[in-house]
N, C-alpha and C positions, 0 to 999 in steps of 0.2 A: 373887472376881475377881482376889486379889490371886495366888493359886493357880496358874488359867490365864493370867494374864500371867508367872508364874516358868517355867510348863508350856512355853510361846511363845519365851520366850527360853533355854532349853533346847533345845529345838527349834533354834534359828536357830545357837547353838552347834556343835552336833551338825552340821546342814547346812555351817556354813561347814566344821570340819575336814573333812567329809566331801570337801568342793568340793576344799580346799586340796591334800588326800592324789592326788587324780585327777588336780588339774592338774600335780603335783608328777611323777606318774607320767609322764603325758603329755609333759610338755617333756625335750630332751633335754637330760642332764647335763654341766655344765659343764667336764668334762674330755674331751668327745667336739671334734673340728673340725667349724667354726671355734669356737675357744672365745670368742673377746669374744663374738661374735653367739649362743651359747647364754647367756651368761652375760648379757649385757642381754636375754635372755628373759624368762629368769627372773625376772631383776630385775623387769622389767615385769609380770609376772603374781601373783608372791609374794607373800606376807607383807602387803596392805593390800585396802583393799575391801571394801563390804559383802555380797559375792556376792550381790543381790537376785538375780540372773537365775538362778542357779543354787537359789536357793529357791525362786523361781515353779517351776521345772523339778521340782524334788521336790515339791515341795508339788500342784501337778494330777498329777504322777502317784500319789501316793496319793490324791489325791480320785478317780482314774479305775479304781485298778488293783481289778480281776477276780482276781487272780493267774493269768491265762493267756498272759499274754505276756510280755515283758521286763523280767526282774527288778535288782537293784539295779547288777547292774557294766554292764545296759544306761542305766540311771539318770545312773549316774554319769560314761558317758560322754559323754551328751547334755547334763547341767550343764556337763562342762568345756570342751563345744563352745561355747556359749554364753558363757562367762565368755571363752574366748580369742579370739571374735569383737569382745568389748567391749573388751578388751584392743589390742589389736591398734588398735582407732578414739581408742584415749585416748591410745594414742601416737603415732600420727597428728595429731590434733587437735592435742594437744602443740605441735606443732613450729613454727617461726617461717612458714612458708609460710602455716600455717590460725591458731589460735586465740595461737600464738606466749606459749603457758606455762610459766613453768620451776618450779611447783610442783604435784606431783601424788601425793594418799594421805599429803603428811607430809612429804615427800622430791623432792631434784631429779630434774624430768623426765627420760627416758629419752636424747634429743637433748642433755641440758646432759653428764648422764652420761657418757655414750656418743658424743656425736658428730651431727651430721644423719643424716651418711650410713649409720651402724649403727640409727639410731629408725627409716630408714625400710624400711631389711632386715628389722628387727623384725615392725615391722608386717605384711609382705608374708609370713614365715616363719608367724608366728601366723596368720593367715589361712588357711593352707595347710595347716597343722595341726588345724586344728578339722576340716576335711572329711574328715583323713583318721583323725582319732579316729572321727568320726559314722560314716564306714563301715564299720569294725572294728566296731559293736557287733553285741552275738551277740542279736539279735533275726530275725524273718525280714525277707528279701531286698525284699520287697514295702515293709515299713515303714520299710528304710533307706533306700529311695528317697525314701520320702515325707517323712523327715526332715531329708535332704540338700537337697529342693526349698523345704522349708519354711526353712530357715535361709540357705539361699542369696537367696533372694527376698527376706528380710528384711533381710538386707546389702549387698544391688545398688543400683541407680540407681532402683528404685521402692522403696527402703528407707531404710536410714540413710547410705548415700552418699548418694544425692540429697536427705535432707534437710539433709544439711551441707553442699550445693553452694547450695540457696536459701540458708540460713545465710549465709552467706557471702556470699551476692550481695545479702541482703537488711541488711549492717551502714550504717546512716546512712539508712535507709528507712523508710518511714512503711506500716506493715503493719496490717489492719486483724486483728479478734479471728479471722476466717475465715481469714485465709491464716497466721497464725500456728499456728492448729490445724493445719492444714493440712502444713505444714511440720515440727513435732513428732511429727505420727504418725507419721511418715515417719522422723528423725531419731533420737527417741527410743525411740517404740512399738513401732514395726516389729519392735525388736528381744526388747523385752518378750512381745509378742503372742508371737513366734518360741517364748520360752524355756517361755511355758506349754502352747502346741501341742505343743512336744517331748514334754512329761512327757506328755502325753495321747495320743502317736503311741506312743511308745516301750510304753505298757502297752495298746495297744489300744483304746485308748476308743470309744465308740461316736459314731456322728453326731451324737446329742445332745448327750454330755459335751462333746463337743468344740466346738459349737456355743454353750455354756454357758461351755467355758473361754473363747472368743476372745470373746465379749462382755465380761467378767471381766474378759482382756487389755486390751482399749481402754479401757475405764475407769481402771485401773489403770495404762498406761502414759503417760493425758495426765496424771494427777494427778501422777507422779512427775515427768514436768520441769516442770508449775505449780509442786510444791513447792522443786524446784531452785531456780528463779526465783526465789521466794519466800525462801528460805536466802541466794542471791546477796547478798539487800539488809539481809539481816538477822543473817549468823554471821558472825563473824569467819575467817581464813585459818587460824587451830586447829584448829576446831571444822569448818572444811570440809575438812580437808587438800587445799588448792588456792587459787587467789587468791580472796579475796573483791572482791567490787564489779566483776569484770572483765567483764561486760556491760556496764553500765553506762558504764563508761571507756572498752567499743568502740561504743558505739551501738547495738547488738542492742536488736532490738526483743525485749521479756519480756510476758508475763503482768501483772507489777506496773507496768511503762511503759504497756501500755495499757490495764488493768484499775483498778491502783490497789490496793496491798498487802491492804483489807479482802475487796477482791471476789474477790480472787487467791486467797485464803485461804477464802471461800465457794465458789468457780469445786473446789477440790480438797476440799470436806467434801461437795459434789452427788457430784461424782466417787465419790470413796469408798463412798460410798450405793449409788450405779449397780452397782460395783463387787458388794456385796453382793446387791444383787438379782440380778446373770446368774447368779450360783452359787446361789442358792436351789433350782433341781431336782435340785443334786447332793446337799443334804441335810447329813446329819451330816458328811458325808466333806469337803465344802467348809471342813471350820471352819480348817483351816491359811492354804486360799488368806484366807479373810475377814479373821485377825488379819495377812495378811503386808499386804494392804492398808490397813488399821489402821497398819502401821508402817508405812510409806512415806507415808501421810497424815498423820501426828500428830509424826511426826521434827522437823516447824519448831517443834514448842511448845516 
């Protein structure tokens, strides 16, 4: 056991410099114009993070890959599309307008940084950049559509914008367990789901797989902001590089406000199980996605 869990975080190593090297490519260099606004790119993207979206992305497309379609520089470019969509929402949310944080990864937010008005260039620039990494990949023409629609969808007003506009409209509101789900798939998931479609678009997956990935995704992506919630009330500002208790302090309704820290913490060990079951017809090839869900549920112990 102790073996495949060194195997896992080896793995997860591997993947993040992998992630790190693409995005690094991807963004432009800080001696190109305008240089603040590259260089609070960067900043924003760089050096912190756990790149889960960009492991979900590798991790289903080796669970999928045939080796007949899009091999790793297509891979790689559909991790750092993802990683700079999430990007791009953190320093958004960041700013005094929405979530109003000035610590984020370790380090001050990108607005305290840099300014409002460069957080929200940033934002708008990363955005922009992701779709035109995703079109560059050397995959065929057919599947970059379908990955440009896939990840656009997941970022819109039926995705993680609009679940940060209920967010938002829902702080000092009494939400029940249904519209708080409700609201997370959207906020959270949408974007999860997204990351592991990619890996399964990018290499071809079949109906099945892919059908097998996005069950996989939703399980996976409610458990990761349960477990969020869960860490909110229970890590300290360190150990989360970002404030701790700031739910709380705003009124947002959590998992643990309406659940209750025990259930909260059963509500994401079902999760995780679910998790493991959609990937069960993929067989041995699922074992990456099965421990990346492992760690995304087991992180609050």
């Amino acid at each position: 056991m102790t073996g495949s869990r060194d195997g896992f975080s080896s793995w997860m190593s591997a993947c993040g410099e992998r992630a790190e090297f693409a995005l690094a490519r991807a963004l432009p260099q800080e001696g190109v114009l305008p240089h603040t606004l590259h260089r609070a790119m960067r900043y924003a993207v760089l050096g912190g993070g756990k790149r889960v979206r960009p492991m979900l992305t590798y991790a289903a497309g080796e669970a999928c890959s045939s080796g007949g379609a899009g091999g790793d520089a297509a891979l790689d470019a559909a991790a750092a599309a993802v990683e700079l969509i999430h990007a791009y929402s953190l320093v958004h949310d960041d700013m005094p307008c929405m979530d109003d944080d000035v610590l984020r990864r370790g380090r001050p937010t990108v607005h305290v940084e840099f300014g409002e008005a460069t957080a929200l260039l940033v934002g708008d620039a990363l955005q922009a950049l992701a779709f035109d990494v995703l079109a560059a990949m050397p995959i065929a023409p057919g599947l970059t559509v379908q990955a440009v629609q896939a990840l656009a969808a997941a970022a819109g007003s039926q995705g993680m914008a609009g679940g940060q506009a209920i967010d938002l409209a829902s702080v000092g509101k009494p939400l029940s367990r249904e519209e708080l789900e409700a609201m997370h798939r959207l906020k959270t998931g949408a974007l999860l789901r997204a990351s592991a479609a990619l890996g399964g678009i990018v290499v071809g997956a079949s109906s099945a797989q892919r059908a097998a990935l996005d069950g996989y995704a939703q399980a996976v992506g409610l458990a990761f902001q349960v477990v969020d919630d869960i860490l909110d009330v229970t890590a300290d500002s360190a150990r989360l590089g970002k404030t701790a208790g700031k739910d709380a302090a705003a009124e947002k309704p959590t998992y643990v406000s309406i659940l209750g820290l025990e259930e909260a913490r059963a509500l994401a060990e079902r999760l995780r199980l679910a998790a493991h079951e959609a990937i069960a017809p993929l067989g041995a090839g699922g074992a990456r996605l099965a421990a990346l869900a492992d760690f995304i549920v087991l992180r609050d112990r």
